[in-house]
N, C-alpha and C positions, 0 to 999 in steps of 0.2 A: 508534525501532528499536534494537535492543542490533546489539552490535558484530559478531553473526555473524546473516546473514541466512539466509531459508531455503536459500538457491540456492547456498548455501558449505558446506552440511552434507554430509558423508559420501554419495557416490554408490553405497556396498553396501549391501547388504539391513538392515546396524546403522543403513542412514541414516533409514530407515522409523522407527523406534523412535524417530530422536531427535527428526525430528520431529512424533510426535504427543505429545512428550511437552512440546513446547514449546506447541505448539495445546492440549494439556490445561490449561498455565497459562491459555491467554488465553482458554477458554473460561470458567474458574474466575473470570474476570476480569469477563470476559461477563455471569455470572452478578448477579454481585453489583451489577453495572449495571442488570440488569434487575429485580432486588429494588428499585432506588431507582427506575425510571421504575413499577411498580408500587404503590408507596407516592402517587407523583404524582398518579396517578390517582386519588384521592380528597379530591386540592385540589379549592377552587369553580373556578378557572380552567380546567381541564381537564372540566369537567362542562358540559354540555348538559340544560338540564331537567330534572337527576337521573339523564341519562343520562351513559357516560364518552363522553369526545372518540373519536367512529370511529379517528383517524389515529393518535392516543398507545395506544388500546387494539391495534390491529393494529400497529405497532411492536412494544408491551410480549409479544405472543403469536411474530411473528416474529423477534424476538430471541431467545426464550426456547428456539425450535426450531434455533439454529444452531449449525452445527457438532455436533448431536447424533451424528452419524455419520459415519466419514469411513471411503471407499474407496483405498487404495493399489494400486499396483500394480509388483514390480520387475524388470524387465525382465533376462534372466538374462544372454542373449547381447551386450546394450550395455551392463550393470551400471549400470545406471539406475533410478530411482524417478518416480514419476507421481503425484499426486493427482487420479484421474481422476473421483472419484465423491461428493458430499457435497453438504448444505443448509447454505448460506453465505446468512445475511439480504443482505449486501452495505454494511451502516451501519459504513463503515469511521472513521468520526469517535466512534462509540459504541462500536463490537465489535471487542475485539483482536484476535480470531482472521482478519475479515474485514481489517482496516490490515497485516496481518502477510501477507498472501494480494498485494493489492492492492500493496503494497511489492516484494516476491520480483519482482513482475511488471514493476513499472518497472526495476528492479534491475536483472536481465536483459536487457529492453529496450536500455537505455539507455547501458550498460557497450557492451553489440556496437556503439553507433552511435559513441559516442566511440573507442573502439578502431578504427575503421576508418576514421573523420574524421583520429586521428591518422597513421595510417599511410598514408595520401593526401597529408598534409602535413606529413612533418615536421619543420618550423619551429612548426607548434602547439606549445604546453604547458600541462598543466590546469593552474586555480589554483581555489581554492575563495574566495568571496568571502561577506559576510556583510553585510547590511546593517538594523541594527536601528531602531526609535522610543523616543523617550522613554515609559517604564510609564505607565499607566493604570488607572484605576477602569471605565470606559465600556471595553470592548472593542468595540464596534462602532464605538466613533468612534476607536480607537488601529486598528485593524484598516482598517479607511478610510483612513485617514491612511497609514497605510503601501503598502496595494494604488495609489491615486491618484498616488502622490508618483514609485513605482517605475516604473507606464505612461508617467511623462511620463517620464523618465530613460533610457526604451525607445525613446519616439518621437522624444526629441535624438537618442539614437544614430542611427536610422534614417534621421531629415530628413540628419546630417549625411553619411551614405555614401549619401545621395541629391547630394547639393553642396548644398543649403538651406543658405546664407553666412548666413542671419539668425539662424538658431540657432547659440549658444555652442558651443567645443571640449567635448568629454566625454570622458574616460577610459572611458568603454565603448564608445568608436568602436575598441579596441582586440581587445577581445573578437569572433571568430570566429563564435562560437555558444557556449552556452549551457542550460544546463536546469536551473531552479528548482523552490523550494517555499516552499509559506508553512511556519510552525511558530507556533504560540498556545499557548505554557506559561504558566506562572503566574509570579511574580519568584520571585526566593530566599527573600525574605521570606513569600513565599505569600498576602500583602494585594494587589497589584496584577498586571496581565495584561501580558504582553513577549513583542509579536508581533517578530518578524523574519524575514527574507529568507534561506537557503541556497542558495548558488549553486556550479555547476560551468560554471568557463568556461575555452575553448581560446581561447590569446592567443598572438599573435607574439612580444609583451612583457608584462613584466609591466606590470597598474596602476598608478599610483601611489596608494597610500592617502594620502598626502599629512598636514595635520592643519589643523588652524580653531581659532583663537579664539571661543571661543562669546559672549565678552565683547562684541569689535570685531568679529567676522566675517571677520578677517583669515585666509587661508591660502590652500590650494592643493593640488591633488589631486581624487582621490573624495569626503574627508572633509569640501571644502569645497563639492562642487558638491551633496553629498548635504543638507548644510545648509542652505543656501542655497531648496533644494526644500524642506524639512521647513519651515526656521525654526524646530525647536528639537530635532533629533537629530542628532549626529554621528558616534556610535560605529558602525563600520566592522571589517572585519577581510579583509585579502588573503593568504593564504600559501598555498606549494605543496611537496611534499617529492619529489626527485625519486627515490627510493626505494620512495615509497608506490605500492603499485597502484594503478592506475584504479576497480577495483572497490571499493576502501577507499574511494577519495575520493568517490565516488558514491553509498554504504550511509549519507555525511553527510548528502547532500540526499534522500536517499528514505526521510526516517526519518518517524515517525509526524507529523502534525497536532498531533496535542495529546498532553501525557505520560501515558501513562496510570496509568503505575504511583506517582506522584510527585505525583500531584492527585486530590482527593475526588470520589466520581461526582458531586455535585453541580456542582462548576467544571467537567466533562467536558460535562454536561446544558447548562448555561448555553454553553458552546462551541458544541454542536451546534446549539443554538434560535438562536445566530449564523451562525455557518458554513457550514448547512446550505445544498447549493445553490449556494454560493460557488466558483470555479474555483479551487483549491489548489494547484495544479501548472501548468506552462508548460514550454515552451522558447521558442527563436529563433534566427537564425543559420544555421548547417550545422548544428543540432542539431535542428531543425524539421523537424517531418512524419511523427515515430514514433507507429506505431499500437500501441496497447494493447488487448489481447482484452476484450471484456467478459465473457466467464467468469472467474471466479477457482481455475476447475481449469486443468489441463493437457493439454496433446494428448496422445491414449495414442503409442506409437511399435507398429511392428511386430516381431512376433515372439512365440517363448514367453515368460510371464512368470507370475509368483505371484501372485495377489491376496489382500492383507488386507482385512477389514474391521473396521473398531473403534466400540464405539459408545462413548456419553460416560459412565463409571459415579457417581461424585462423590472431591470432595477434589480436581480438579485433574487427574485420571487417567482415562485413558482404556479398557474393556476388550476384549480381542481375541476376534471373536465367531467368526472363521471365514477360515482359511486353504485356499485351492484355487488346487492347481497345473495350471494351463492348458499346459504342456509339452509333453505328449502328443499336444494336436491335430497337432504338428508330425512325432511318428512314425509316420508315413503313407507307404504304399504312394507308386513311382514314379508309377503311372500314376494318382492322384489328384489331379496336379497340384503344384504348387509351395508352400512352406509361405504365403510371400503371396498365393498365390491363394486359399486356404484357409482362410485369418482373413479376408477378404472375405464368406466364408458364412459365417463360423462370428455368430451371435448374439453381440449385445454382452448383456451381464447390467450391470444398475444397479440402485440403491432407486428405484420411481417411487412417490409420494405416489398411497394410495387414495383419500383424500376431498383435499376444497379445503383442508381443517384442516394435511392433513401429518400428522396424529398415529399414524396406521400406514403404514405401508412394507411392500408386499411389492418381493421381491430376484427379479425373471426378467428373460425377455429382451425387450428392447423392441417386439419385432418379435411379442408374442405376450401372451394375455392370462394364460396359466395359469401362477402363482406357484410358484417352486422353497420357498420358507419365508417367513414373514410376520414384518416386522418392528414390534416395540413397543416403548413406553419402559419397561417394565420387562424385558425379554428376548424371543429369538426361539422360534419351534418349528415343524418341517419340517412341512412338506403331504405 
């Protein structure tokens, strides 16, 4: 995730623009993703009798549909923006647009529970902890080795603020709570995979990162108990700034899975046929028990508001097919009731898919079968 999320961008009507214009990269992104899992498709591996694989071919078609459209919406009276209305495949390990969606969300999330965790007890303070493995050729066995090593590193902490005396002191009996992610980039060198750990933890004290002899085994701290676990990684990192926002420190760990822009769709394909499926994210602590929407829009809020619509044109760029200001419903007679009472009747308008395909869209109201203009992928034209 780059250093400004969505949930940080501009709350006026400029902030609409910015970001589709950052969802127009990641769809361009998208794209070229889906050019390589299309090529794949005419490997022998991926072929059935001459037929393609069901699940790589509906992949390759549902990727190829995402993000084609997207509905905004800005809300005039709260100066707010919404994404209330789009086809997001949801393969946020493949599709930028959908990791970038999925992100914004934890983002949010997770920022209000630390922010209110700290303000409960102010003796907490965040610290950002990192804990990596030694690089790899096999990703699935450096990727193991690291997920394994950390559960148990979870379970000392917890045996021990159980009183379990037979397990060892830990430096994360320190830590409050908590909220992680995996990350699977590629080295520097771009030959080997270097999975590591992101963490946001609330602590009374700090950790001690401590340091190890890798030689003797000698030392003390996190660096030593983390070795000790691995048997042959120690690199660690503890620091916290107390200047930096909470939201800064938190945009660390809710950054993407895997680089996207930094690694070949190929290393991205190889990730996925890994990862897929695998639980990438956690908490623990007082940071445990935050729900995440499974939509990747947003709640509309109440009130008058504008709505965009943009479909995907090419080059990265998104074009604006139709602006309709909903304003009006609100200048209404006394005795018609209340403006909330009245976006209660009023029809919600979205794209709903005509066929199973998805490949046209008409735009009316849900509540009703007769289509206000019909959408394609080469352009729209009214009814």
């Amino acid at each position: 995730m780059t250093s400004q999320s969505e949930g940080c961008f501009d709350s006026s009507e400029m902030g609409v623009f910015q970001r589709v214009e950052r969802l127009g990269r990641a769809k361009q992104h998208n794209l070229e993703m889906v050019a390589f899992i299309g090529e794949q498709l005419d490997r022998e591996e991926y072929n059935f009798d001459g037929f393609f694989n069901p699940r790589v071919q509906k992949l390759y078609e549902r990727m190829g549909r995402c993000a084609s459209w997207l509905t905004f919406r800005h809300y005039t009276e709260h100066n707010k923006n919404r994404l209330t209305s789009a086809n997001f495949c949801g393969r946020h390990l493949l599709c930028q647009a959908c990791a970038i969606r999925r992100g914004a969300q934890k983002l949010q999330a997770y920022t209000t529970r630390v922010e209110y965790v700290l303000k409960e007890s102010p003796k907490l303070k965040p610290w950002l902890i990192t804990l990596t493995v030694k690089n790899g050729d096999d990703l699935l066995e450096r990727f193991d080795h690291l997920m394994t090593n950390f559960k148990r590193m979870q379970k000392q902490r917890s045996k021990r603020l159980q009183g379990a005396s037979r397990y060892l002191p830990t430096e994360f009996e320190k830590i409050d709570g908590a909220v992680f992610s995996y990350e699977v980039p590629k080295s520097k060198d771009g030959e080997r995979w270097h999975p590591h750990i992101h963490m946001l933890a609330l602590c009374s004290e700090k950790p001690d990162a401590g340091f190890v002899d890798p030689k003797t085994g000698e030392g003390h701290g996190l660096c030593k108990e983390w070795f000790d676990l691995t048997g042959d990684s120690f690199m660690i990192d503890v620091r916290s700034n107390p200047e930096q926002p909470v939201i800064e420190m938190a945009m660390e760990v809710m950054k993407y899975a895997v680089k996207f822009t930094s690694q070949s769709p190929a290393d991205t394909w190889k990730a996925f046929q890994v990862l897929n499926g695998r639980r990438l994210f956690g908490s623990f602590g007082s940071l445990h028990g935050v729900k995440l929407p499974k939509s990747l829009l947003e709640a509309p809020l109440t009130g008058p508001f504008i709505e965009y619509v943009f479909k995907y044109h090419s080059g990265g760029n998104y074009e604006k097919v139709s602006v309709i200001d909903h304003s009006d419903i609100y200048d209404l007679p006394s005795d018609m009731g209340t403006p909330d009472t009245v976006i209660k009747k009023t029809p919600v308008f979205r794209y709903v898919p005509v066929t199973k395909k998805a490949s046209v869209f008409r735009y009316a109201p849900i509540t009703k079968k007769t289509p206000v203009f019909r959408y394609v992928h080469h352009g729209y034209c009214h009814h």
